[in-house]
N, C-alpha and C positions, 0 to 999 in steps of 0.2 A: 461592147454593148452599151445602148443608152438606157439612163436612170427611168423606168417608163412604171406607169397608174394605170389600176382597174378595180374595179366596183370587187369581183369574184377571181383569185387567183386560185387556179389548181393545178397541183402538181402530180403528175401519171394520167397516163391516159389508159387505161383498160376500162373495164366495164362501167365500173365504181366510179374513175373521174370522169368516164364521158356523161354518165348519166349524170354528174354531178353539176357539169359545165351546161349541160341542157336544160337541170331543173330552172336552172341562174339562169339562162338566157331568154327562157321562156318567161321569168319573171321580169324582163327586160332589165336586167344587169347587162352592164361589160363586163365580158368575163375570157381572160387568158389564159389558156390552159397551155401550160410548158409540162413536158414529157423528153426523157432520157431518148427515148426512142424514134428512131427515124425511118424503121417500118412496121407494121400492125404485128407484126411474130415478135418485136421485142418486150412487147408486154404481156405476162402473165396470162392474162384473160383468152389470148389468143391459143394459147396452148390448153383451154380447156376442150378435154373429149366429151365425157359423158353427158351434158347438157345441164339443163337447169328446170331441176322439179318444183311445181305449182301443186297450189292445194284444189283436190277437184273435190269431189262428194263428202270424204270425211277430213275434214281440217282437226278434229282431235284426234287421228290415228297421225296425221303428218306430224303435230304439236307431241304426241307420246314418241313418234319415232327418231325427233331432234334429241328430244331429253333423253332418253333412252341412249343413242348412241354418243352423247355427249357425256354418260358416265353418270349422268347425275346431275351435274356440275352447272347445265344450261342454267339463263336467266328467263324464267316464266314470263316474266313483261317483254324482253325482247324475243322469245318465242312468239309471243301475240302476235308482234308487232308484223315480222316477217310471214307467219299465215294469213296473216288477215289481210295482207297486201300485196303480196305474191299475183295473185291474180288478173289484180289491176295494174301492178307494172308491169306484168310481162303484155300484157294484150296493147296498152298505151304505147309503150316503146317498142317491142320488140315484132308483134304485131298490127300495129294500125299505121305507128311512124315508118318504120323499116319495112316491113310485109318480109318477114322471114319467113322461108318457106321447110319450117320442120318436117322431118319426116312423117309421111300418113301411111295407113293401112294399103294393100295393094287395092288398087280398086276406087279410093276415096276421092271427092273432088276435092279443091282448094277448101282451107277450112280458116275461118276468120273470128276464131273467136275460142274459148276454153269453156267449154260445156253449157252455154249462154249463143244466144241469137240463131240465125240459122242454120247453124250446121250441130250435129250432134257432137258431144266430146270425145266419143268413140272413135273417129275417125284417125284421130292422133296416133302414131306410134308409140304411146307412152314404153319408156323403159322404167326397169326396175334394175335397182344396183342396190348394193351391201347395205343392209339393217334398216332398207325400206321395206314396210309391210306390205305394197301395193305398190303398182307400176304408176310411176307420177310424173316422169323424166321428159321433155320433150329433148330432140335433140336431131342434126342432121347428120348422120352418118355418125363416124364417132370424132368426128373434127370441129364439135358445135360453137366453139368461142372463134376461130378463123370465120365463121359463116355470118357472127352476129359484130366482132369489134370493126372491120375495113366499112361496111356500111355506117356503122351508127358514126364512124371518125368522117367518111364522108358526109354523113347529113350534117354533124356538126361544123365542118369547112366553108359547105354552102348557108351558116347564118352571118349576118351581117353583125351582129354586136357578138363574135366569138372570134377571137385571134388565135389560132394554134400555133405554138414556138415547138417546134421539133429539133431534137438532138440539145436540149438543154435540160440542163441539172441544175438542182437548189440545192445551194453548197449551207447554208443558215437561215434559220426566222431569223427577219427583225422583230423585235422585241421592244417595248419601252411602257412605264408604268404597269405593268401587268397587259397588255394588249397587247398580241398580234398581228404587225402592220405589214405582212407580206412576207420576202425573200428573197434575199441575196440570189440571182441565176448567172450560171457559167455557158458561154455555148463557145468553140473553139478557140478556147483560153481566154477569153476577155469575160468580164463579171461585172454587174450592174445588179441593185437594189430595183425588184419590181412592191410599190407600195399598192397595199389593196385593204380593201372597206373586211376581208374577208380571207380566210388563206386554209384552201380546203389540202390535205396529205391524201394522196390515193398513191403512193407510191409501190405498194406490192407489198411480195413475201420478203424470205432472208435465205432464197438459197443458194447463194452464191457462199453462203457461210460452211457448205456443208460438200466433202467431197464427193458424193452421187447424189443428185436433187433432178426432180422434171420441172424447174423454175429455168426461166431461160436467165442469160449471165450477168443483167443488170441486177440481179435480184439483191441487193446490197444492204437493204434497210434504212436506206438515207431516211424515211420520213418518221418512222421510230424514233432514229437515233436524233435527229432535228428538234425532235419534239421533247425527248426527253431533256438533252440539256439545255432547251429553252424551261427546262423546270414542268411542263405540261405529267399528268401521272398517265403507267403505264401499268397494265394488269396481265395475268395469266400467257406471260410470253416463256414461262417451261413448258406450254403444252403444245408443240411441235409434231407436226404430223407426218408419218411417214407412210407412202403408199406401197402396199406391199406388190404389186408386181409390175416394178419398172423391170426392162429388159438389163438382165445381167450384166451384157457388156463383158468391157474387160478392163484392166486395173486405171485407163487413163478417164473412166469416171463417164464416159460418154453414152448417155442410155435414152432410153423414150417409153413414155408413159404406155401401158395397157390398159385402157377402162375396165373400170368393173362392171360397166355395160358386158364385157365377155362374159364375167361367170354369171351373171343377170341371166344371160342366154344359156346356160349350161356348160359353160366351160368349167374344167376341173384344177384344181392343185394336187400336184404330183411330186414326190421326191426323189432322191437319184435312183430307189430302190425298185421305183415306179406305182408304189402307194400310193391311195389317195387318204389325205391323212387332218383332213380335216374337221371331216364328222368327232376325230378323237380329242379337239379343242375347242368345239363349240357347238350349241346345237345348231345353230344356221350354217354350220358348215363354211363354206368359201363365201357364204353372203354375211357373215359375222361383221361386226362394226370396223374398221381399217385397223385400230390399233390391234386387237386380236390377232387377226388374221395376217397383221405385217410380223409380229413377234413370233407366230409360228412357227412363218416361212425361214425364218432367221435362225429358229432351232434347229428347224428340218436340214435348212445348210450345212450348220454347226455338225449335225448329230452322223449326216448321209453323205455331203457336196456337193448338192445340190437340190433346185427344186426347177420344176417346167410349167406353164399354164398349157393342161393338155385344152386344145379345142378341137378334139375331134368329134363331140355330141353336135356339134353344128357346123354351120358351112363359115365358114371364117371370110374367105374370098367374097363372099357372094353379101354376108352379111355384116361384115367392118373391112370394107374394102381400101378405105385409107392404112389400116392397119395392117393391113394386107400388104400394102404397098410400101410400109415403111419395114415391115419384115422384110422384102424385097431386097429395099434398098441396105437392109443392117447383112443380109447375109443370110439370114435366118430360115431355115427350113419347116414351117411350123408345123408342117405333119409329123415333126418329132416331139412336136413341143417346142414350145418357148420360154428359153430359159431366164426365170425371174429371180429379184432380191427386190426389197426395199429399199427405196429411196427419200430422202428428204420431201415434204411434196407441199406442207399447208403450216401457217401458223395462226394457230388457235385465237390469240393473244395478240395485245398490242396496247396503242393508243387509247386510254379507256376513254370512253366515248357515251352520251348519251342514246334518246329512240329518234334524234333528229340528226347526230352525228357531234354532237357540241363538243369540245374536249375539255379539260377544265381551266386551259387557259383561253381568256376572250376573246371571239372571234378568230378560233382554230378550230376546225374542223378534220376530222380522218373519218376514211371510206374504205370497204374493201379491206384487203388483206391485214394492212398495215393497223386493222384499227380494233379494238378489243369490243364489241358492241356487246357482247353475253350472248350470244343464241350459241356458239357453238361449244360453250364450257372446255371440258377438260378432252374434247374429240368431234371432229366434225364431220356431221353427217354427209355423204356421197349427195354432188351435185346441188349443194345449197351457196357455195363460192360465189359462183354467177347471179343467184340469187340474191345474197345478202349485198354483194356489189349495187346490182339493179336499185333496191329497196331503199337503201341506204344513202346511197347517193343521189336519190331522187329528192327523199327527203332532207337532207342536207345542204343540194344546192337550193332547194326553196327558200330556205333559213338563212342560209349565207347571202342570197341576194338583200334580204333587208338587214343584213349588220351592222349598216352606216356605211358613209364615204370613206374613199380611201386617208391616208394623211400621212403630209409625210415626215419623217421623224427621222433621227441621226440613227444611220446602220452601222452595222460593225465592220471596222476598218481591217478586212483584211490584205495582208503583204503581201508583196513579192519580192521581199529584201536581198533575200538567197538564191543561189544556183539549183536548178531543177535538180531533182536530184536524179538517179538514171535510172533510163526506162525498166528498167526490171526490178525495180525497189519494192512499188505495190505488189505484183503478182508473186514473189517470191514472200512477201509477210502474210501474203491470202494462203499459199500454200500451208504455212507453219500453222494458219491461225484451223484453217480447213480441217488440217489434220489431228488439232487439239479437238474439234467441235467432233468430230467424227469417231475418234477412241472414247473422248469422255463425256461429252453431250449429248448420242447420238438415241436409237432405239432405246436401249434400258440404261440405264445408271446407276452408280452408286456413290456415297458421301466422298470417300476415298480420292476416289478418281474425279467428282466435280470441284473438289478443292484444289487438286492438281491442275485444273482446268482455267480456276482461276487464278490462282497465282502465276501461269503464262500469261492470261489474256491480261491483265495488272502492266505485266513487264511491257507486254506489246505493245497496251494504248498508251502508256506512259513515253513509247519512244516514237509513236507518230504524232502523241499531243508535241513534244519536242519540235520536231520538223513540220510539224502544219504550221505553229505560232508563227514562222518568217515567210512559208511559199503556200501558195494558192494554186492549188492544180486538183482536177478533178478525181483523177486514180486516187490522189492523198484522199480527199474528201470522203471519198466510198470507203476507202480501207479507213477513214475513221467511224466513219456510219458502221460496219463492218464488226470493229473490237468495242466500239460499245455495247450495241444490239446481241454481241454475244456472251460478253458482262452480263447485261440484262438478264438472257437467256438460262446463264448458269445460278448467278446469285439467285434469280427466282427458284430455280430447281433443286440449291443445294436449302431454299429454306421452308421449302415444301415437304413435309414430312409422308405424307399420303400418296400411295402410288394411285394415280386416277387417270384414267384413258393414255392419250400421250406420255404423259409422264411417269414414266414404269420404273419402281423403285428393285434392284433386286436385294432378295433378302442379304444380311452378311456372310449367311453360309456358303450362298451363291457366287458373295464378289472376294471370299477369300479362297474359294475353291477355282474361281473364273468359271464356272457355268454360267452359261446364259450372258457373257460379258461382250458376243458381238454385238456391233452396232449396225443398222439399216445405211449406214452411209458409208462405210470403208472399203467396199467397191469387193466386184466377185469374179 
């Protein structure tokens, strides 16, 4: 690779960098977006189902049912921030640039607009999913991120001041006097210094950290971990979400998301007993806030062996037909039910970040998953992901386009002094590290077992810091993004005293008895 300059560098392409790279280009920035991914499925965004909720009529019932199912914990300024602008980005992007065609009522015409100009707002399918108080959802079938990321990457292709590098990773920020001057990028082993006026993270989740997650497999944490030991601060990364009903699966961890669009429409939780058992842990029942109703499920396991999402109150085929189609494909007979657990799904936390995306080191910017903004506190609300992406990265590639020129500055000298080491090195320390995050990081915890947790993860980064210092390879580089990010993850958790949404402390009685000690990610 060659040493190359741009005005706006971002890294990930899901919702958050695309909208990131357009807000830049629209302000006429040059702006390169380099992405791990080399097709629209390997980013996050694309694997959203349930779609992404907008604020219609009451924007203080959506603003009470963020804070509400965030525990408490949201930040009231960046709750604003996201309702009051919901609106207008999804209608700007998603509607007037793209012309997505969300689901409508049967019957409806084309509808160009969210409760404003000629069409009514009614016409929308809105969906309702978990610890919304009203149907707000637009979405297309339940595959909504596949329908909205391949066009917006297309429209981004077709501008002239946006260069997309695909199948490349950012192994390090350069760094110098406190600013941000770009990142080292890797794309089929060769590595070059990209300098830029600006250097936005949209890199994603961490669930590659976790042995059952519905993050697809890049999910690594690179831009967390980037950011932190460039010394940038990082906030609220114990509060890790897990979705309660990825499909079961079986022990080698391979599963697929069920939207909460199902129980939206009346689908039930069931245990191996064939109870429905959830009126007995919340009053919203199966539409309770995620972490609730992931914790449940996970007792109902514990306590029966199991749990199913009955959907036979509605037509499953007819009404999540993708869904439909990927039962199909798993084997699944869902007239029996479909057999659920928790999985790894959302992290709360991250990059702390201001209401424009600023991080607190100069001209660093994070979007999207990777970034701590406040709206989602201690649990995030259903279908606000795609959202806060959208919002966020709108506002942040504006920002970044006037950061200043790029400049360039001495990057860090990384080696290749040593012999590769062999190919089974990383996946075999992902395994070890997988299997630590999943007994003792995972659904609930306790002090006990997160200090066990870290005293592995210590050992681990200490022997890939070893081996990264001489060889430059990108598996190293993840598995070091990896054992930091889960550092991160646990020191946060072991010094959080307060169980608040994600972060579920069990009592001592519970972790000396082992009740309540499995975890949403150790596979079923």
């Amino acid at each position: 690779m060659q040493q190359t300059t741009t005005d706006v560098l971002v890294i990930g392409s899901g919702i958050a960098g695309c909208a990131a790279a357009l807000a830049a280009a629209r302000d006429g920035a040059d702006v390169t977006l380099a992405t791990k991914a080399t097709e629209p499925e390997d980013a996050s965004s694309w694997w959203a189902q349930g779609g992404i909720a907008v604020t219609r009529e009451d924007a203080d019932a959506f603003r009470e049912d963020i804070v509400t199912a965030s525990d408490g914990e949201a930040d009231p300024d960046a709750v604003d921030v996201l309702v009051e602008n919901a609106t207008a980005a999804v209608e700007d992007v998603l509607l007037d640039t793209l012309d997505i065609e969300f689901d409508t009522v049967a019957g409806s015409a084309k509808v160009d607009a969210i409760g404003t100009g000629a069409h009514e707002d009614e016409e929308f399918a809105y969906a309702r999913e978990a610890a919304h108080s009203e149907s707000r959802i637009l979405h297309v079938n339940a595959s909504t991120g596949r329908h909205i990321l391949p066009p917006l990457l297309d429209h981004l292709q077709g501008l002239a001041n946006v260069t997309i590098e695909q199948g490349t990773a950012a192994l390090e920020l350069v760094t110098h006097e406190g600013l941000v001057h770009g990142a080292i990028l890797e794309r089929d082993g060769e590595f070059a210094p990209c300098f830029a006026g600006a250097t936005v993270l949209a890199t994603g989740g961490i669930g590659a950290l976790y042995p059952r997650t519905t993050n697809p497999p890049g999910s690594t944490g690179d831009g967390i971990a980037m950011a932190a030991l460039a010394g940038a601060d990082v906030a609220d990364v114990e509060y890790v979400q897990f979705h309660p009903t990825a499909y079961a699966g079986d022990e080698s961890g391979d599963t697929f998301l069920l939207s909460e669009a199902v129980r939206g429409e009346g689908g039930l939780l069931r245990n191996a007993e064939g109870e429905r058992f959830m009126p007995g842990y919340h009053e919203d029942a199966e539409l309770a806030p995620r972490d609730v109703v992931a914790r449940a499920v996970r007792t109902e396991i514990d306590a029966t062996g199991g749990v199913t999402l009955d959907v036979s109150p509605l037509d499953f085929a007819e009404e999540f037909p993708d869904l439909a189609h990927k039962c199909e494909e798993y084997g699944v007979d869902w007239s029996d039910g479909i057999p659920v657990a928790p999985a790894e799904h959302f992290l709360c936390g991250g990059v702390a970040v201001d209401d424009r995306g600023r991080a607190s080191l100069d001209r660093l910017f994070a979007v999207g998953e990777c970034s701590r903004t406040g709206v989602h506190g201690a649990n995030r609300l259903a279908s606000t992901s795609l959202l806060e992406g959208l919002v966020w990265g709108l506002r942040a590639g504006e920002t970044a386009a006037d950061a200043g020129e790029p400049e360039v500055v001495e990057a860090p000298d990384l080696l290749t002094r040593d012999p590769a080491l062999p190919g089974n090195f990383a996946r075999d320390k992902f395994v070890r590290l997988r299997r630590v995050m999943g007994e003792y990081v995972g659904l609930s915890r306790n002090h006990e077992d997160l200090d066990r947790a870290q005293a592995v993860l210590r050992r681990l980064k200490g022997e890939v810091d070893a081996y990264i210092r001489t060889r430059t390879a990108r598996g190293l580089y993840e598995l070091r993004s990896a054992t930091v990010v889960a550092l991160l993850v646990t020191r946060a958790a072991s010094e959080n005293p307060e169980s608040k949404g994600c972060h579920y402390l069990e009592s001592p009685s519970a972790a000396e008895t082992g009740a309540g000690t499995g975890t949403g990610a150790d596979g079923d």
